[in-house]
Phi, psi and omega in degrees: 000119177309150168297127161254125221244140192231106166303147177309139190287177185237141157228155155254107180297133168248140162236156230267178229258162207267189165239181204275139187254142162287147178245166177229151193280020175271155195251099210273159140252119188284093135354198118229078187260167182203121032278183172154156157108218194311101152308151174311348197250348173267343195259289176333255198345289164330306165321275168356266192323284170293006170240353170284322189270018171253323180275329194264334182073202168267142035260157182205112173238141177277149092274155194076200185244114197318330167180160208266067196235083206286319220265334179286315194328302184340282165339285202284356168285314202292355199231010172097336199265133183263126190276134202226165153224023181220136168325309182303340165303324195285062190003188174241158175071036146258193187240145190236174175226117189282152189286197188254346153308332194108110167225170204294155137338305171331284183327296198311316165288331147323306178291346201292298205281359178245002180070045187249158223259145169216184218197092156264108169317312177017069191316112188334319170291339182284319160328295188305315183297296184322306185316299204319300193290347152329282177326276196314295184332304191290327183270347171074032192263160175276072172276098206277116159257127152305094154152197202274092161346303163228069187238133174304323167267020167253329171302304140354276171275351155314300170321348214257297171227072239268340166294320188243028186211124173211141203294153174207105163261027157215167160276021161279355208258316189299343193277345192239031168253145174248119207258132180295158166307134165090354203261163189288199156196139160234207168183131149247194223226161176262129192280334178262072174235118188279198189284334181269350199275345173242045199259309221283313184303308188294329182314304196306301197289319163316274218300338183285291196257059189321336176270012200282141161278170199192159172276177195263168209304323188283338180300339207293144161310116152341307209269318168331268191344304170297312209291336186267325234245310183281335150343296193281341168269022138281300184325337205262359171244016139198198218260336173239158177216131161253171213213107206258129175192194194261150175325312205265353209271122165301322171301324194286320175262027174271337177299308188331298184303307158349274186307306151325301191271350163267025185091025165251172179249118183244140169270111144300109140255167166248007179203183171280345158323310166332352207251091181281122176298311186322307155315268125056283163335109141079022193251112168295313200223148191230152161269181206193071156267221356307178209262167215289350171237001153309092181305138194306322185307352191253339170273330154308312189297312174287347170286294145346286172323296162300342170299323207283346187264025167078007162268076199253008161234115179220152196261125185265147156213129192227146223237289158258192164234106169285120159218073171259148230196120188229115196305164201254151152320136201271024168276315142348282200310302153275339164277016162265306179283327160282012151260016170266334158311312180284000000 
Protein backbone atom coordinates (compact mmCIF):
# COMPACT_ATOMS: atom_id res chain seq x y z
CA UNK A 1 0.00 0.00 0.00
CA UNK A 2 1.55 3.33 -1.02
CA UNK A 3 2.37 5.21 1.91
CA UNK A 4 0.27 8.01 3.12
CA UNK A 5 1.38 11.20 4.38
CA UNK A 6 -1.52 13.51 6.64
CA UNK A 7 -0.97 16.83 7.05
CA UNK A 8 -1.84 18.64 10.32
CA UNK A 9 -5.54 19.70 11.36
CA UNK A 10 -5.78 23.37 11.86
CA UNK A 11 -6.86 24.07 14.82
CA UNK A 12 -8.81 27.12 16.25
CA UNK A 13 -8.39 28.48 19.91
CA UNK A 14 -10.65 31.36 20.87
CA UNK A 15 -9.22 33.44 23.60
CA UNK A 16 -10.88 35.92 25.31
CA UNK A 17 -10.25 39.42 23.29
CA UNK A 18 -6.73 41.36 24.90
CA UNK A 19 -7.14 44.67 27.08
CA UNK A 20 -6.16 47.89 26.66
CA UNK A 21 -2.44 48.04 26.59
CA UNK A 22 -0.25 50.76 26.87
CA UNK A 23 1.68 51.04 23.91
CA UNK A 24 4.82 52.27 23.09
CA UNK A 25 6.38 54.13 20.48
CA UNK A 26 9.74 52.14 20.58
CA UNK A 27 10.16 49.65 18.23
CA UNK A 28 10.51 45.76 20.03
CA UNK A 29 11.65 42.70 18.47
CA UNK A 30 9.80 38.82 18.53
CA UNK A 31 13.02 36.30 18.58
CA UNK A 32 10.72 33.40 16.40
CA UNK A 33 12.34 30.33 16.72
CA UNK A 34 11.82 27.24 14.51
CA UNK A 35 11.48 24.37 14.56
CA UNK A 36 8.67 24.60 17.39
CA UNK A 37 5.27 23.68 18.34
CA UNK A 38 3.79 20.10 16.57
CA UNK A 39 6.16 17.20 16.00
CA UNK A 40 5.55 14.45 13.62
CA UNK A 41 4.37 11.90 16.17
CA UNK A 42 1.86 14.59 17.54
CA UNK A 43 0.50 15.66 14.29
CA UNK A 44 0.05 11.27 13.81
CA UNK A 45 -1.56 11.42 17.03
CA UNK A 46 -4.09 14.06 16.19
CA UNK A 47 -4.61 12.82 13.04
CA UNK A 48 -5.72 9.40 14.71
CA UNK A 49 -8.22 11.08 16.56
CA UNK A 50 -9.75 13.08 14.22
CA UNK A 51 -10.23 10.77 11.24
CA UNK A 52 -11.24 7.66 13.89
CA UNK A 53 -14.13 9.99 14.54
CA UNK A 54 -14.73 10.46 10.95
CA UNK A 55 -14.65 6.96 9.98
CA UNK A 56 -16.34 5.53 13.48
CA UNK A 57 -18.30 8.50 14.69
CA UNK A 58 -19.26 8.44 18.50
CA UNK A 59 -18.77 7.07 21.19
CA UNK A 60 -14.86 7.42 20.41
CA UNK A 61 -12.62 7.27 23.69
CA UNK A 62 -8.71 8.24 24.76
CA UNK A 63 -6.95 7.15 27.35
CA UNK A 64 -5.27 9.65 28.96
CA UNK A 65 -4.91 13.01 27.13
CA UNK A 66 -3.76 11.87 23.53
CA UNK A 67 -0.90 14.29 24.15
CA UNK A 68 0.11 17.10 26.68
CA UNK A 69 -1.96 19.93 25.48
CA UNK A 70 -5.21 21.52 27.21
CA UNK A 71 -6.21 23.66 24.31
CA UNK A 72 -5.64 20.35 21.56
CA UNK A 73 -7.77 17.88 24.54
CA UNK A 74 -10.13 20.94 24.49
CA UNK A 75 -10.15 21.20 21.05
CA UNK A 76 -11.07 17.50 20.53
CA UNK A 77 -14.07 17.13 23.69
CA UNK A 78 -15.52 19.67 22.17
CA UNK A 79 -15.80 17.34 18.72
CA UNK A 80 -17.40 14.29 21.19
CA UNK A 81 -14.40 12.65 22.59
CA UNK A 82 -13.96 11.36 25.59
CA UNK A 83 -10.90 11.22 27.67
CA UNK A 84 -10.82 8.50 30.16
CA UNK A 85 -7.83 7.48 32.53
CA UNK A 86 -8.79 4.18 33.45
CA UNK A 87 -9.86 1.05 30.76
CA UNK A 88 -12.87 0.56 33.25
CA UNK A 89 -14.17 3.93 32.30
CA UNK A 90 -14.32 2.69 28.67
CA UNK A 91 -18.35 0.40 27.65
CA UNK A 92 -17.29 -2.64 27.13
CA UNK A 93 -17.23 -3.41 22.46
CA UNK A 94 -16.61 0.26 22.51
CA UNK A 95 -13.36 1.87 20.81
CA UNK A 96 -10.70 3.39 22.72
CA UNK A 97 -7.50 4.96 21.63
CA UNK A 98 -3.80 4.95 23.00
CA UNK A 99 -2.21 8.08 23.51
CA UNK A 100 0.65 8.98 21.81
CA UNK A 101 3.18 8.31 24.87
CA UNK A 102 2.41 4.73 24.93
CA UNK A 103 1.58 2.03 27.07
CA UNK A 104 2.16 -1.03 28.82
CA UNK A 105 1.22 -4.86 27.97
CA UNK A 106 -0.59 -4.71 30.85
CA UNK A 107 -3.03 -2.22 29.67
CA UNK A 108 -3.21 -3.91 25.99
CA UNK A 109 -4.37 -6.78 27.65
CA UNK A 110 -6.67 -5.35 29.78
CA UNK A 111 -8.47 -4.01 26.84
CA UNK A 112 -8.11 -7.38 25.16
CA UNK A 113 -10.25 -9.07 28.32
CA UNK A 114 -12.80 -6.00 28.27
CA UNK A 115 -13.28 -6.42 24.72
CA UNK A 116 -12.87 -3.02 23.35
CA UNK A 117 -12.06 -2.09 19.76
CA UNK A 118 -8.61 -0.20 19.93
CA UNK A 119 -6.10 2.41 18.16
CA UNK A 120 -2.76 2.92 18.69
CA UNK A 121 -1.63 6.35 18.76
CA UNK A 122 1.70 5.52 20.03
CA UNK A 123 4.34 7.98 18.73
CA UNK A 124 7.14 5.44 16.33
CA UNK A 125 9.78 6.78 18.43
CA UNK A 126 8.37 5.59 21.60
CA UNK A 127 7.73 2.56 20.01
CA UNK A 128 10.86 2.06 18.77
CA UNK A 129 12.37 2.39 22.81
CA UNK A 130 9.54 -0.41 23.83
CA UNK A 131 11.68 -3.21 20.96
CA UNK A 132 14.80 -1.76 22.50
CA UNK A 133 13.80 -2.62 26.17
CA UNK A 134 12.09 -5.89 24.44
CA UNK A 135 15.63 -6.55 22.88
CA UNK A 136 17.52 -5.96 26.47
CA UNK A 137 14.89 -8.14 28.03
CA UNK A 138 15.27 -11.19 26.15
CA UNK A 139 19.28 -10.73 27.04
CA UNK A 140 18.34 -10.95 30.44
CA UNK A 141 20.21 -7.37 30.63
CA UNK A 142 19.87 -4.73 33.61
CA UNK A 143 18.18 -1.85 32.06
CA UNK A 144 18.36 1.71 33.28
CA UNK A 145 15.53 3.84 31.62
CA UNK A 146 16.59 7.61 31.73
CA UNK A 147 13.66 9.88 32.48
CA UNK A 148 10.43 10.73 35.11
CA UNK A 149 8.85 8.44 37.00
CA UNK A 150 5.67 9.78 36.48
CA UNK A 151 5.55 10.61 33.07
CA UNK A 152 3.45 8.55 31.07
CA UNK A 153 5.62 7.00 28.67
CA UNK A 154 8.31 5.68 31.34
CA UNK A 155 5.31 3.83 32.59
CA UNK A 156 4.99 2.66 28.98
CA UNK A 157 7.83 1.29 28.65
CA UNK A 158 8.51 0.36 32.22
CA UNK A 159 5.62 -2.29 31.38
CA UNK A 160 7.51 -3.68 28.39
CA UNK A 161 9.83 -5.13 31.51
CA UNK A 162 8.97 -4.66 34.84
CA UNK A 163 11.88 -7.16 36.32
CA UNK A 164 14.62 -5.33 34.33
CA UNK A 165 14.15 -1.92 33.95
CA UNK A 166 14.82 0.54 36.47
CA UNK A 167 14.13 4.02 36.16
CA UNK A 168 16.81 6.72 36.94
CA UNK A 169 16.23 10.56 36.58
CA UNK A 170 19.69 12.20 38.14
CA UNK A 171 22.74 11.51 38.75
CA UNK A 172 22.54 10.66 42.34
CA UNK A 173 20.25 8.15 41.57
CA UNK A 174 22.86 6.35 38.71
CA UNK A 175 25.43 6.50 41.60
CA UNK A 176 23.05 4.27 43.66
CA UNK A 177 22.45 1.58 41.42
CA UNK A 178 23.45 -1.66 42.36
CA UNK A 179 24.18 -4.11 39.30
CA UNK A 180 25.24 -8.08 40.11
CA UNK A 181 28.48 -8.96 39.11
CA UNK A 182 28.80 -10.27 35.59
CA UNK A 183 25.22 -8.97 34.44
CA UNK A 184 24.65 -7.34 31.13
CA UNK A 185 23.31 -3.36 31.47
CA UNK A 186 22.26 -1.40 28.86
CA UNK A 187 20.26 2.01 29.16
CA UNK A 188 17.54 3.85 27.22
CA UNK A 189 15.86 6.90 27.28
CA UNK A 190 12.72 8.79 27.90
CA UNK A 191 12.22 10.47 24.42
CA UNK A 192 11.51 13.68 25.18
CA UNK A 193 14.75 14.01 26.71
CA UNK A 194 17.30 15.51 24.44
CA UNK A 195 21.46 14.49 24.34
CA UNK A 196 21.77 17.18 26.82
CA UNK A 197 19.09 16.37 29.04
CA UNK A 198 20.86 13.19 29.38
CA UNK A 199 24.55 13.48 28.75
CA UNK A 200 25.67 13.84 32.88
CA UNK A 201 23.52 10.68 33.79
CA UNK A 202 25.20 8.54 30.51
CA UNK A 203 28.71 10.09 31.52
CA UNK A 204 28.09 8.84 35.18
CA UNK A 205 26.80 5.36 34.37
CA UNK A 206 29.85 4.97 31.37
CA UNK A 207 32.54 5.58 34.07
CA UNK A 208 30.21 3.30 36.83
CA UNK A 209 29.84 0.49 34.14
CA UNK A 210 32.02 0.81 31.31
CA UNK A 211 30.54 -2.27 29.29
CA UNK A 212 27.17 -0.80 29.73
CA UNK A 213 25.28 -0.25 25.78
CA UNK A 214 23.24 2.55 25.00
CA UNK A 215 20.89 3.49 21.67
CA UNK A 216 22.69 5.11 18.96
CA UNK A 217 22.26 8.87 18.48
CA UNK A 218 19.66 8.47 15.87
CA UNK A 219 17.18 6.92 18.39
CA UNK A 220 17.44 10.63 20.29
CA UNK A 221 13.69 12.09 19.74
CA UNK A 222 14.74 14.64 16.38
CA UNK A 223 12.32 17.25 17.24
CA UNK A 224 13.05 17.32 21.53
CA UNK A 225 16.87 18.13 19.93
CA UNK A 226 15.82 20.93 17.70
CA UNK A 227 13.68 22.39 19.48
CA UNK A 228 16.40 22.79 22.67
CA UNK A 229 19.22 23.31 20.37
CA UNK A 230 17.44 26.36 18.54
CA UNK A 231 15.80 27.80 22.55
CA UNK A 232 19.26 28.10 23.11
CA UNK A 233 20.68 30.31 20.66
CA UNK A 234 17.53 32.53 21.08
CA UNK A 235 17.94 32.75 24.82
CA UNK A 236 21.20 33.59 24.28
CA UNK A 237 20.21 36.78 21.98
CA UNK A 238 17.76 38.09 24.39
CA UNK A 239 17.12 38.38 27.73
CA UNK A 240 13.18 36.37 28.09
CA UNK A 241 12.02 33.86 26.40
CA UNK A 242 8.35 32.45 26.67
CA UNK A 243 8.23 28.81 25.99
CA UNK A 244 4.21 28.66 25.25
CA UNK A 245 3.07 24.69 26.49
CA UNK A 246 1.08 22.95 28.65
CA UNK A 247 2.22 22.65 32.68
CA UNK A 248 2.32 19.01 32.17
CA UNK A 249 4.05 18.90 29.04
CA UNK A 250 7.84 17.63 29.61
CA UNK A 251 9.27 18.47 26.20
CA UNK A 252 7.73 22.39 26.90
CA UNK A 253 9.45 22.30 30.30
CA UNK A 254 12.89 20.93 29.38
CA UNK A 255 12.77 23.98 26.76
CA UNK A 256 12.29 26.36 29.94
CA UNK A 257 15.45 24.81 31.68
CA UNK A 258 17.49 25.51 28.15
CA UNK A 259 16.67 28.62 28.09
CA UNK A 260 17.35 29.10 31.46
CA UNK A 261 20.51 27.89 31.76
CA UNK A 262 21.60 29.90 28.76
CA UNK A 263 21.17 32.66 30.82
CA UNK A 264 17.27 34.35 29.80
CA UNK A 265 14.60 34.12 31.92
CA UNK A 266 12.36 32.10 30.62
CA UNK A 267 8.32 31.61 30.96
CA UNK A 268 6.17 28.77 30.48
CA UNK A 269 2.88 29.74 29.49
CA UNK A 270 -0.13 28.52 28.12
CA UNK A 271 -1.74 31.11 25.70
CA UNK A 272 -1.05 34.95 25.68
CA UNK A 273 -3.46 35.35 28.66
CA UNK A 274 -0.12 34.25 30.23
CA UNK A 275 2.09 37.05 29.55
CA UNK A 276 2.48 39.36 32.60
CA UNK A 277 3.25 43.26 31.18
CA UNK A 278 5.38 43.38 34.27
CA UNK A 279 7.65 41.03 32.30
CA UNK A 280 7.61 43.28 29.39
CA UNK A 281 9.31 46.43 31.17
CA UNK A 282 12.15 47.59 29.51
CA UNK A 283 12.45 44.46 27.09
CA UNK A 284 13.70 45.42 23.56
CA UNK A 285 13.43 41.73 22.57
CA UNK A 286 11.46 38.57 23.80
CA UNK A 287 12.29 34.72 22.14
CA UNK A 288 9.31 33.02 21.53
CA UNK A 289 8.79 29.10 21.20
CA UNK A 290 6.82 26.30 22.09
CA UNK A 291 6.60 22.45 22.75
CA UNK A 292 6.45 19.58 20.58
CA UNK A 293 2.25 19.54 21.35
CA UNK A 294 1.53 23.12 21.02
CA UNK A 295 -0.72 24.11 18.42
CA UNK A 296 0.69 26.59 15.79
CA UNK A 297 -2.66 29.02 16.43
CA UNK A 298 -1.49 29.75 19.93
CA UNK A 299 1.79 30.96 18.71
CA UNK A 300 -0.25 33.25 16.17
CA UNK A 301 -1.99 34.47 19.11
CA UNK A 302 0.79 35.31 21.20
CA UNK A 303 2.50 36.79 18.85
CA UNK A 304 -0.70 39.25 18.64
CA UNK A 305 -0.64 39.92 21.76
CA UNK A 306 3.07 41.52 21.85
CA UNK A 307 2.08 43.55 19.04
CA UNK A 308 -0.22 45.18 21.32
CA UNK A 309 2.97 45.84 23.46
CA UNK A 310 4.81 47.40 20.74
CA UNK A 311 6.64 44.13 19.54
CA UNK A 312 6.08 44.81 15.88
CA UNK A 313 9.17 43.07 14.44
CA UNK A 314 9.87 39.89 14.24
CA UNK A 315 12.72 37.98 13.39
CA UNK A 316 12.77 33.87 12.81
CA UNK A 317 15.49 31.86 13.61
CA UNK A 318 15.92 28.70 12.36
CA UNK A 319 18.50 26.04 12.67
CA UNK A 320 16.78 22.91 10.52
CA UNK A 321 14.48 22.15 8.54
CA UNK A 322 11.88 19.08 9.48
CA UNK A 323 10.19 17.00 7.46
CA UNK A 324 9.25 13.97 9.18
CA UNK A 325 6.30 12.25 8.41
CA UNK A 326 4.74 9.33 10.07
CA UNK A 327 2.22 6.93 8.58
CA UNK A 328 -1.21 6.54 9.93
CA UNK A 329 -2.36 2.74 11.30
CA UNK A 330 -3.22 0.93 8.68
CA UNK A 331 -6.63 -0.40 10.08
CA UNK A 332 -7.06 3.78 9.78
CA UNK A 333 -5.96 3.60 6.81
CA UNK A 334 -8.62 1.55 5.54
CA UNK A 335 -11.34 2.71 6.90
CA UNK A 336 -10.41 5.86 6.18
CA UNK A 337 -10.48 5.04 1.91
CA UNK A 338 -13.32 3.02 2.25
CA UNK A 339 -15.40 5.66 3.41
CA UNK A 340 -13.75 8.00 0.99
CA UNK A 341 -14.97 5.25 -1.69
CA UNK A 342 -18.10 5.76 -0.88
Amino acid sequence: MKKQVWKRRAFTVALPPPDTYNKTTMSRQIILANPRGFCAGVVRAIDIVNLALEAYGRPLYVLNEIVHNAYVVEDLRNKGVQFVRSLDDVPSGCRVIFSAHGISPEVRNRAVQRGLKTIDATCPLVTKVHLEALRYKKQDAYIVLIGHRDHEEVAGTTGEAPDHIHVVGTVEEADRLEVPPDTKIAYLTQTTLSLDDTKEIIERLRMRFPRIEGPNVDDICYATQNRQNVVQLVAVKTGLVFVIGSVNSSNSNRLVEVAEKAGARACLINDANGIDPEWLSGQPSVGLTAGASTPESLVQQVIERLREYGFDEIKTLQTVEENVHFSLPAELEKATEARQAI
